[in-house]
C-alpha positions as semicolon CSV with decimal commas, in nm:
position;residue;x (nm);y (nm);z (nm)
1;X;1,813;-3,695;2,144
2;X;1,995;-3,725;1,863
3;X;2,242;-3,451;1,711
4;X;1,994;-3,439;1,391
5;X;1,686;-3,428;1,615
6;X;1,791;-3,132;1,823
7;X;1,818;-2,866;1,498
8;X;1,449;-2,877;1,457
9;X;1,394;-2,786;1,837
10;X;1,692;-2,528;1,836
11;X;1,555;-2,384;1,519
12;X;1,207;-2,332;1,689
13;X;1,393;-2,195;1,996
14;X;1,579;-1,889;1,772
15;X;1,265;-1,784;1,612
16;X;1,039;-1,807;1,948
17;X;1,311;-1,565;2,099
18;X;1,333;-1,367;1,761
19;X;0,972;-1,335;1,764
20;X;1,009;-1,225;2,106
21;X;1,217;-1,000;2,051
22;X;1,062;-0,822;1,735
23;X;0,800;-0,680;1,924
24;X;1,032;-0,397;2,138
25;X;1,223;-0,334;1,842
26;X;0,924;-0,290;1,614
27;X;0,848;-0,060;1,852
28;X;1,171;0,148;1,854
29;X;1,176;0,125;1,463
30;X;0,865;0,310;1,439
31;X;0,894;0,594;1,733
32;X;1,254;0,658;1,546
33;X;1,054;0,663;1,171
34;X;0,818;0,919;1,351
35;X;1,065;1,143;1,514
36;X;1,320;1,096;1,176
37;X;1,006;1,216;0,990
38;X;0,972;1,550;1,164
39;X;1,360;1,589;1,147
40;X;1,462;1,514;0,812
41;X;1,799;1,453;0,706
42;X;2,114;1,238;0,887
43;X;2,118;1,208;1,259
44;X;2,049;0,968;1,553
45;X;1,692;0,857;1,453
46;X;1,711;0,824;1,143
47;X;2,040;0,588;1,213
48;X;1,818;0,437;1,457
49;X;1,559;0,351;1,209
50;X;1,774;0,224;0,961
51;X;1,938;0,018;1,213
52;X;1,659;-0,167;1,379
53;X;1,470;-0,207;0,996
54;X;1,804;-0,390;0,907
55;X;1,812;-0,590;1,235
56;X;1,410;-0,655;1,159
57;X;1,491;-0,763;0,798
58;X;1,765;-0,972;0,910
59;X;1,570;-1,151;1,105
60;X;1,254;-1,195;0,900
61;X;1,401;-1,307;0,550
62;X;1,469;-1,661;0,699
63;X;1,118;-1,726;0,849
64;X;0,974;-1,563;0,506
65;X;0,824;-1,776;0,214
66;X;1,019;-1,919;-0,107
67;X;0,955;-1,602;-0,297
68;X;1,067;-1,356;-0,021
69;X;1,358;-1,571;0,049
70;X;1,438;-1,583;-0,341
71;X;1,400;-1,234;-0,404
72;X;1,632;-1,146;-0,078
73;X;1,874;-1,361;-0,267
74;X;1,873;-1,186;-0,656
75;X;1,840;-0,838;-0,402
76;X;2,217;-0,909;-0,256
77;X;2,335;-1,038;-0,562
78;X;2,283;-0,740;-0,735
79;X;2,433;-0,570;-0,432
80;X;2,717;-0,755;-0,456
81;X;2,819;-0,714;-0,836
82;X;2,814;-0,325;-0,768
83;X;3,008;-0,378;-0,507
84;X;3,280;-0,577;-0,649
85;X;3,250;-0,415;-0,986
86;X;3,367;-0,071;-0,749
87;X;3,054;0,068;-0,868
88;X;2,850;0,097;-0,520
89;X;2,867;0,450;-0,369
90;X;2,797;0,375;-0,006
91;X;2,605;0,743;0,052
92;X;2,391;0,732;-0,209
93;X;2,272;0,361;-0,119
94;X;2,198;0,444;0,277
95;X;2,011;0,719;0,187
96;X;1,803;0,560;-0,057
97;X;1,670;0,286;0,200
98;X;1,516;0,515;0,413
99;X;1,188;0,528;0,174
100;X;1,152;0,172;0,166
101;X;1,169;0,135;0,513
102;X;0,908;0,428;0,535
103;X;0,680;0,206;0,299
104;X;0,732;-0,090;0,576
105;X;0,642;0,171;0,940
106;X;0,346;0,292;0,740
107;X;0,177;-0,045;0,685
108;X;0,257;-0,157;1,027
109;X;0,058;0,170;1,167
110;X;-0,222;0,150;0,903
111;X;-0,303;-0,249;1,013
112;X;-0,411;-0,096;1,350
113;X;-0,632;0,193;1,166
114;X;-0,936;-0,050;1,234
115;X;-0,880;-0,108;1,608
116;X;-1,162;0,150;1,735
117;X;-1,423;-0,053;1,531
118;X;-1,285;-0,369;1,608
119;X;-1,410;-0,386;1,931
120;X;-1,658;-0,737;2,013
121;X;-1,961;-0,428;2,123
122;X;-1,972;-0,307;1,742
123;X;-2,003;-0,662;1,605
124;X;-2,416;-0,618;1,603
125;X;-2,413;-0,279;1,442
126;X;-2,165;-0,373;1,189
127;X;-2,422;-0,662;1,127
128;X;-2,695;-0,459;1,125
129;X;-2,570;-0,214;0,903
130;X;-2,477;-0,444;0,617
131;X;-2,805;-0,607;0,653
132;X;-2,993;-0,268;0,611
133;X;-2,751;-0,256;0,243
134;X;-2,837;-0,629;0,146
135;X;-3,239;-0,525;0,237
136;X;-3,168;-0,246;-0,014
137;X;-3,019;-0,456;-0,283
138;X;-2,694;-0,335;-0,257
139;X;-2,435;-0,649;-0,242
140;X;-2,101;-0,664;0,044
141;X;-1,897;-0,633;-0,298
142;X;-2,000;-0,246;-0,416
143;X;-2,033;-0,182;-0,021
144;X;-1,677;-0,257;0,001
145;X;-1,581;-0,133;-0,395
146;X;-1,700;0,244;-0,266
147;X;-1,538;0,219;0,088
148;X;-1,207;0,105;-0,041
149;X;-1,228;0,394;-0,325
150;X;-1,359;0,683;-0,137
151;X;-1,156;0,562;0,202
152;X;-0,798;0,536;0,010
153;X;-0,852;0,903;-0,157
154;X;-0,719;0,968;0,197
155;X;-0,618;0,713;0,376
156;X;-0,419;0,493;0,129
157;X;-0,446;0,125;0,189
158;X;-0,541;0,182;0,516
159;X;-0,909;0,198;0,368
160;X;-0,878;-0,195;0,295
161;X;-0,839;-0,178;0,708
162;X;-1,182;-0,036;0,749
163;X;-1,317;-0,268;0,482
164;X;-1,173;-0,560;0,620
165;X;-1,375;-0,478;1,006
166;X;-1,679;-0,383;0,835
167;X;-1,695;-0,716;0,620
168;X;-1,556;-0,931;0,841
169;X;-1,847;-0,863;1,115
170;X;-2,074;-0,828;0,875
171;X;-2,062;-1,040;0,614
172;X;-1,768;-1,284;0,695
173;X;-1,845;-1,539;0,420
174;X;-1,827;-1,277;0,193
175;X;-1,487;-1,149;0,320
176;X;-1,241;-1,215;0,130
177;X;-1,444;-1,097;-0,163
178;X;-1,532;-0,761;-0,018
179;X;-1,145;-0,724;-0,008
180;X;-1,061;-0,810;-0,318
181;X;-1,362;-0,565;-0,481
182;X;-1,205;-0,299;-0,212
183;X;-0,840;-0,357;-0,354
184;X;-0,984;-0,323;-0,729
185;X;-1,194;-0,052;-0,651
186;X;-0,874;0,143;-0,434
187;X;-0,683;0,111;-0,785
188;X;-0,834;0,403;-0,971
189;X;-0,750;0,643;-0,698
190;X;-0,390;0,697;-0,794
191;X;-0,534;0,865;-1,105
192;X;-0,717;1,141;-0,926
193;X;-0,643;1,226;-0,566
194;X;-0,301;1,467;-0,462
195;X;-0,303;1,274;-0,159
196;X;-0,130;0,988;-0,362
197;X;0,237;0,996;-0,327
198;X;0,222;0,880;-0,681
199;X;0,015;1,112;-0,793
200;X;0,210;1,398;-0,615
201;X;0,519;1,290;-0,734
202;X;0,421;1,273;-1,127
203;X;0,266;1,624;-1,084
204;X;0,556;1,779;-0,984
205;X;0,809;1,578;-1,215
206;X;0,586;1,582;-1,563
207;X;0,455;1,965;-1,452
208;X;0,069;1,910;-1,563
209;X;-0,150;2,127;-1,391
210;X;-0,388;1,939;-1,177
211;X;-0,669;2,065;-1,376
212;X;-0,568;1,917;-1,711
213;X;-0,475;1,583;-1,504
214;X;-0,824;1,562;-1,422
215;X;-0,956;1,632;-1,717
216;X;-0,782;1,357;-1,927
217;X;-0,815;1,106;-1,598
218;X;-1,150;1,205;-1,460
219;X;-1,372;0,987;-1,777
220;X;-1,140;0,693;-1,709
221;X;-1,235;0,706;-1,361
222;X;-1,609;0,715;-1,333
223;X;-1,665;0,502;-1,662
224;X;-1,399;0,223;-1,458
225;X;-1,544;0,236;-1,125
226;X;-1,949;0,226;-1,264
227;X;-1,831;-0,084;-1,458
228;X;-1,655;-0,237;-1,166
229;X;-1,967;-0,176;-0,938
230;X;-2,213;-0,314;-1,150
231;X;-1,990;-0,603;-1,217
232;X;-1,932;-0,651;-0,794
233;X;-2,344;-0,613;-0,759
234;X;-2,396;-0,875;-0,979
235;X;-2,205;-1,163;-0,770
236;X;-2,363;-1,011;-0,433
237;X;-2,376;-1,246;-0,185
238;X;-2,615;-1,177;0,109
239;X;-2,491;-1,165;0,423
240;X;-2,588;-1,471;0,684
241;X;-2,864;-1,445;0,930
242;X;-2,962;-1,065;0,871
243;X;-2,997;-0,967;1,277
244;X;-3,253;-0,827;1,348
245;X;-3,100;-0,575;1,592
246;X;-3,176;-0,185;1,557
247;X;-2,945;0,064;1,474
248;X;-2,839;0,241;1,744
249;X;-2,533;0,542;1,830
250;X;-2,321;0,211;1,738
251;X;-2,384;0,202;1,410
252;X;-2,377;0,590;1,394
253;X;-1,982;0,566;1,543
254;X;-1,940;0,274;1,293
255;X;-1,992;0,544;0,994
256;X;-1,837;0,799;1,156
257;X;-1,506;0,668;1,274
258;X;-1,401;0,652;0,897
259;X;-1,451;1,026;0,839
260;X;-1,313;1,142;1,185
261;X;-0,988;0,960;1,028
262;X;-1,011;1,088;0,701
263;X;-1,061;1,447;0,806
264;X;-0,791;1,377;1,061
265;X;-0,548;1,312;0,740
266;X;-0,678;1,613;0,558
267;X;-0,568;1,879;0,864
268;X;-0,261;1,690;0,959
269;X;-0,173;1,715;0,623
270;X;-0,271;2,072;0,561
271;X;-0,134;2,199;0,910
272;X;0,227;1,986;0,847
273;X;0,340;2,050;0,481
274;X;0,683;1,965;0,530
275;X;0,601;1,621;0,647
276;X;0,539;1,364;0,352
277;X;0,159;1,228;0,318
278;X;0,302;0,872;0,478
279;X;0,439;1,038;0,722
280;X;0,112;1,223;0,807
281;X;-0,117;0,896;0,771
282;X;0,104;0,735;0,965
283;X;0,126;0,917;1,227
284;X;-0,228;1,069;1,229
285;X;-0,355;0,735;1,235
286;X;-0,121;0,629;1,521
287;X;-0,224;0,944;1,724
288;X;-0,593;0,889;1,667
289;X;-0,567;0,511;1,692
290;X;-0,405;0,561;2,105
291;X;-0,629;0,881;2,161
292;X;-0,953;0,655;2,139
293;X;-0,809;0,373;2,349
294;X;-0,650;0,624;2,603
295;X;-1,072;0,776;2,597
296;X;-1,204;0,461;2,618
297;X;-1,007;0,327;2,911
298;X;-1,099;0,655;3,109
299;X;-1,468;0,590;3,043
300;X;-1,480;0,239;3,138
301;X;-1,246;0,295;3,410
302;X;-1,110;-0,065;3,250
303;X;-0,747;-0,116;3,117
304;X;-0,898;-0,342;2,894
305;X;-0,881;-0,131;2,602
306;X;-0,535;-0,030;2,618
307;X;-0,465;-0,412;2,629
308;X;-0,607;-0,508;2,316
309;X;-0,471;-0,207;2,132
310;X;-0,144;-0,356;2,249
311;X;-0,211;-0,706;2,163
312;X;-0,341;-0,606;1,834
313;X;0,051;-0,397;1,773
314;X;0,253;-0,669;1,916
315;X;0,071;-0,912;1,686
316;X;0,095;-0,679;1,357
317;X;0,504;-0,615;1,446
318;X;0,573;-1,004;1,547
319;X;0,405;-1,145;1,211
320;X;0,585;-0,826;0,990
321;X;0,818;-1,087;0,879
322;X;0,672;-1,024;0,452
323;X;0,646;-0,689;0,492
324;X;1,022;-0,626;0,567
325;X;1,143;-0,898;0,353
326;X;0,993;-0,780;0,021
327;X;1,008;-0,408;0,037
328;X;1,401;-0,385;0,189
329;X;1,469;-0,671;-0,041
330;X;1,295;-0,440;-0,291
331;X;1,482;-0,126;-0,221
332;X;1,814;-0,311;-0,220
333;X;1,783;-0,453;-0,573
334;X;1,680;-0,086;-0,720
335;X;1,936;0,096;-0,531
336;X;2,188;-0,194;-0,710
337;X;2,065;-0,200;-1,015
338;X;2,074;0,224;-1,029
339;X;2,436;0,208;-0,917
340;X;2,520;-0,083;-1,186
341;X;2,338;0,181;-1,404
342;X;2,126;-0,123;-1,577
343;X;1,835;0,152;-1,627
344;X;2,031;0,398;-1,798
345;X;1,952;0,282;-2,153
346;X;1,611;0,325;-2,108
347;X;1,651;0,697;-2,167
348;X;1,802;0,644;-2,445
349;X;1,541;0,384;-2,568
350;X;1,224;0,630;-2,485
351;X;1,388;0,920;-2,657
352;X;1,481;0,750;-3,041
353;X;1,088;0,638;-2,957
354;X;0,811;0,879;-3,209
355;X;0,623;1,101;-3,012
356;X;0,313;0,887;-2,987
357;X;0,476;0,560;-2,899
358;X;0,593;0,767;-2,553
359;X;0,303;0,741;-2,360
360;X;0,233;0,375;-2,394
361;X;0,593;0,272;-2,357
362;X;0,589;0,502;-2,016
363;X;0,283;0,237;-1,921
364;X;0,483;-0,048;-2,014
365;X;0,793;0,031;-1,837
366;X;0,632;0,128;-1,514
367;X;0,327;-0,183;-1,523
368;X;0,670;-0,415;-1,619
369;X;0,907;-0,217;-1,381
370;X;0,670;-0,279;-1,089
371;X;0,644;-0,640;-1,132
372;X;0,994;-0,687;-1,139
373;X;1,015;-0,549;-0,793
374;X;1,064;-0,172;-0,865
375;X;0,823;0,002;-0,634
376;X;0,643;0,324;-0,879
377;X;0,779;0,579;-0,688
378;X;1,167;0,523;-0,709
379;X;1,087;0,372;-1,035
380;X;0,933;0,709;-1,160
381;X;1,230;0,935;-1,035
382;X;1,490;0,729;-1,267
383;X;1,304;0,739;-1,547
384;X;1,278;1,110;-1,520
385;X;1,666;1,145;-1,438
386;X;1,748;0,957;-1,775
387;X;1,439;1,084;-1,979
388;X;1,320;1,452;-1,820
389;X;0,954;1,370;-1,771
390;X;0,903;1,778;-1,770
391;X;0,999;1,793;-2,150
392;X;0,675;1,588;-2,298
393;X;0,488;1,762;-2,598
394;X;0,179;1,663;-2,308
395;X;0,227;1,667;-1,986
396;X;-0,132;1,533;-1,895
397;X;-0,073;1,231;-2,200
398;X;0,279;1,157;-2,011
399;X;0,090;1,175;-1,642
400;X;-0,168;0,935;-1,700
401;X;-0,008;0,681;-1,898
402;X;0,234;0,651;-1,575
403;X;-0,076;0,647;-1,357
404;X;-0,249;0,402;-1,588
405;X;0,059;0,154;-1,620
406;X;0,068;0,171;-1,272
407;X;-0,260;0,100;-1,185
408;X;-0,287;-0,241;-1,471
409;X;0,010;-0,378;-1,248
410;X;-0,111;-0,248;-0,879
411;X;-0,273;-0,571;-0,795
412;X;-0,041;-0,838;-0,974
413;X;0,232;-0,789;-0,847
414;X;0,372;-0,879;-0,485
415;X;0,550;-0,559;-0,426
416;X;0,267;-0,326;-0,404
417;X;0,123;-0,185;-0,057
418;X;-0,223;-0,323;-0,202
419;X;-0,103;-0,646;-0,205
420;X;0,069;-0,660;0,108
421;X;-0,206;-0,542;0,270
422;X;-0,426;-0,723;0,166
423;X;-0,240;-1,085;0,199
424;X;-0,139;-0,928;0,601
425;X;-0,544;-0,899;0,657
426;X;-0,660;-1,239;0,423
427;X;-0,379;-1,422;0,595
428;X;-0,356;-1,569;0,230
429;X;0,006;-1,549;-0,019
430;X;0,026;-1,224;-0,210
431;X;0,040;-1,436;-0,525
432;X;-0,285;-1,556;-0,429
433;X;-0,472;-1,260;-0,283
434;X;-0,281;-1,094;-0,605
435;X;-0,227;-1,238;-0,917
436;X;-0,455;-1,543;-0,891
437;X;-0,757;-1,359;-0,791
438;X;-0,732;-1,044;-1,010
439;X;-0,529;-1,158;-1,345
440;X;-0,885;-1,125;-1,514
441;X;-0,942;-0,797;-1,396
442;X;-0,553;-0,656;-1,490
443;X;-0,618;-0,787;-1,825
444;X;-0,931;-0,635;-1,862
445;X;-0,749;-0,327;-1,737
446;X;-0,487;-0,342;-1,944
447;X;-0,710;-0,331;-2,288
448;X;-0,853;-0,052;-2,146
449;X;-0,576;0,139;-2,097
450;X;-0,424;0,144;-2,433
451;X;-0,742;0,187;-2,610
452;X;-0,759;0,455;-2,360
453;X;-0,412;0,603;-2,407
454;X;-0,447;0,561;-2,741
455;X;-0,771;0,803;-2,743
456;X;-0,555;1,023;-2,586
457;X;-0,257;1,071;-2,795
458;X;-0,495;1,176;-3,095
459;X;-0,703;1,378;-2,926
460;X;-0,426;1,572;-2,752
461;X;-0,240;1,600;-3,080
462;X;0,085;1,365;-2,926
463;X;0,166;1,250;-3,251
């Protein structure tokens, strides 16, 4: 064999042995992100966790698409002009990765949220149930719309887990459309539920009472999601060969596995208040998740059970190549670009603004800032160190103009957990499970936003 002809093969050979190989260390990456959660702060695990996510990302960037490999590219760029500018402060930067990392563990754990459900003996329930809907008139599109809505309240994106086992046993041809309805329908939470790390996060840094947030979010809401269901009932699609199999205690655990998770969430969350909401999902979901397989091997006196649960983690961590790529890539670029201090004239700009041009340009920064690759959350905090978020004539205007810009940009762009989650469980691009299939909707969004916002600032007297 020629010189030439052997790089293909030794090329194949590196990533069969990195694939290998990603597997055990996915596995130490997330036992050190759960112990570093409860013990906050710089010591082994977290050190641990950074160092195995770097190893991870490392290896995934070069087995990663075009864009992941492009935008690991601009990421070190960036990184490099602050470093050679003298501008990169070495502290501040490690302890800004560790949320982006977080953002990586948690979508990892939540692809296995569906596991219990997934097994082949709830296939004919799952079948059943959806045929009992269609009977009813209601369409796999709303099914999915109120799942992925009412689900993610708690459970994040995890609910487009849940949505993706129900629909693909039930209505498979209808799949991918259930998820994208979900994913649509999962972008109005932000603008309601505490549980949101957005949502937490603008309470505290705008200081609006959660009261007057709902009041001013609450009509957006309901108005958006009636509109979006009647829209998804309208291209319902019945599911194939309605069985004609009887419900049974199947079906019943079918329904109820969702809420044992979601009021799993609630206490963990209520009993642990100095562990952050991912933190809690993730590790709720990872408890509850191996409690049911550990039960279910007992019972059927079968290791079976255990073995698929570990099939089904060993194949999320070995295909986790996006998922590292784009959010570390991600978190490397904002880190760079805070140190360069390229977002400090932004305060500057939003303060010479008039009162009632503040809200919409808050929308516009964070819809623009989050297609550019600035995850919310981070993206939020620097605005509010350059422009105090906590000074605003309104607090509730300021809060849901963030929330709303937010929410017109959640399923465009590539670097949002919808998106990722969604391309993981479609096996499809995130430009394509994203942008291409939901541009429509984000424009539709958009109008209604600012016509929204703009209601808003008069009625609230923000001008």
């Amino acid at each position: 064999m020629t010189e030439d002809g052997d790089r293909p093969a030794s090329s194949g050979a590196v990533r069969r042995w990195l694939d290998a190989a990603r597997a055990p260390l996915g596995a130490v990456f997330l036992v050190a992100y759960a112990v570093a959660a409860f013990a906050p702060g710089w010591g082994v695990a977290t050190a641990v966790f950074l160092g195995s996510g770097l190893i991870l990302y490392a290896a995934s960037v070069p087995f990663s698409s075009s864009f992941h490999k492009g935008l690991a590219l601009v990421a070190l760029a960036a990184l490099g002009v602050a470093i050679v500018t003298g501008k990169f402060d070495a502290g501040e930067f490690v302890g800004g990765l560790p949320a982006y990392f977080g953002v990586v563990a948690v979508l990892l754990v939540l692809s296995a949220a569906g596991y219990p459900i997934r097994a082949a003996r709830y296939t004919a329930q799952i079948r059943a149930l959806m045929g009992a809907l269609t009977r009813r008139g209601v369409g796999p599109g709303p099914t999915a719309g109120v799942l992925g809505h009412v689900l993610g309240a708690v459970l994040d994106v995890g609910s487009l887990v849940l949505v993706d086992v129900i629909s693909r046993r039930g209505a498979p041809a209808a799949r991918l459309e259930a998820l994208t309805w979900a994913g649509r329908a999962f972008s109005f939470v932000p603008l309601w539920t505490t549980l949101n790390l957005l949502t937490a996060t603008t309470i505290e840094l705008t200081g609006v009472a959660y009261g007057a947030l709902l009041a001013v979010s609450l009509p957006f809401v309901v108005v958006g999601m009636v509109v979006l269901l009647v829209v998804a009932q309208r291209g319902k699609r019945e599911i194939e060969d309605i069985p004609d199999t009887p419900l049974n205690r199947g079906a019943a655990a079918v329904l109820l596995y969702p809420v044992l998770l979601v009021a799993a969430v609630a206490v963990a969350n209520r009993l642990l208040p100095g562990l952050s909401l991912t933190a809690a999902i993730a590790i709720t979901v990872a408890v509850v998740v191996a409690s049911i397989a550990v039960l279910a091997t007992v019972l059927l006196r079968s290791t079976s059970p255990l073995q698929r649960l570990n099939d089904e983690v060993r194949g999320s961590l070995v295909s986790s190549h996006a998922e590292f790529a784009i959010f570390v890539s991600a978190g490397i670029l904002v880190l760079s670009l805070e140190a360069l201090g390229a977002l400090a004239p932004l305060g500057e700009a939003l303060g010479a603004l008039p009162p009632s041009l503040v809200a919409p340009a808050l929308a516009l920064i964070l819809g623009l800032g989050f297609m550019a690759g600035i995850h919310v959350v981070p993206l939020v905090l620097l605005i509010n160190t350059a422009f105090p978020l906590s000074e605003g004539p309104s607090p509730a205007l300021w809060a849901v103009a963030i929330l709303l810009g937010s929410q017109c940009a959640l399923l465009l762009t590539p670097f949002s957990n919808s998106v990722t989650m969604l391309a993981r469980l479609s096996e499809l691009h995130p430009l394509e499970i994203g942008p291409k299939r939901n541009w429509k909707f984000a424009i539709v969004l958009t109008v209604a936003s600012a016509a929204y916002l703009t209601l808003l600032t008069f009625l609230l007297g923000a001008t």
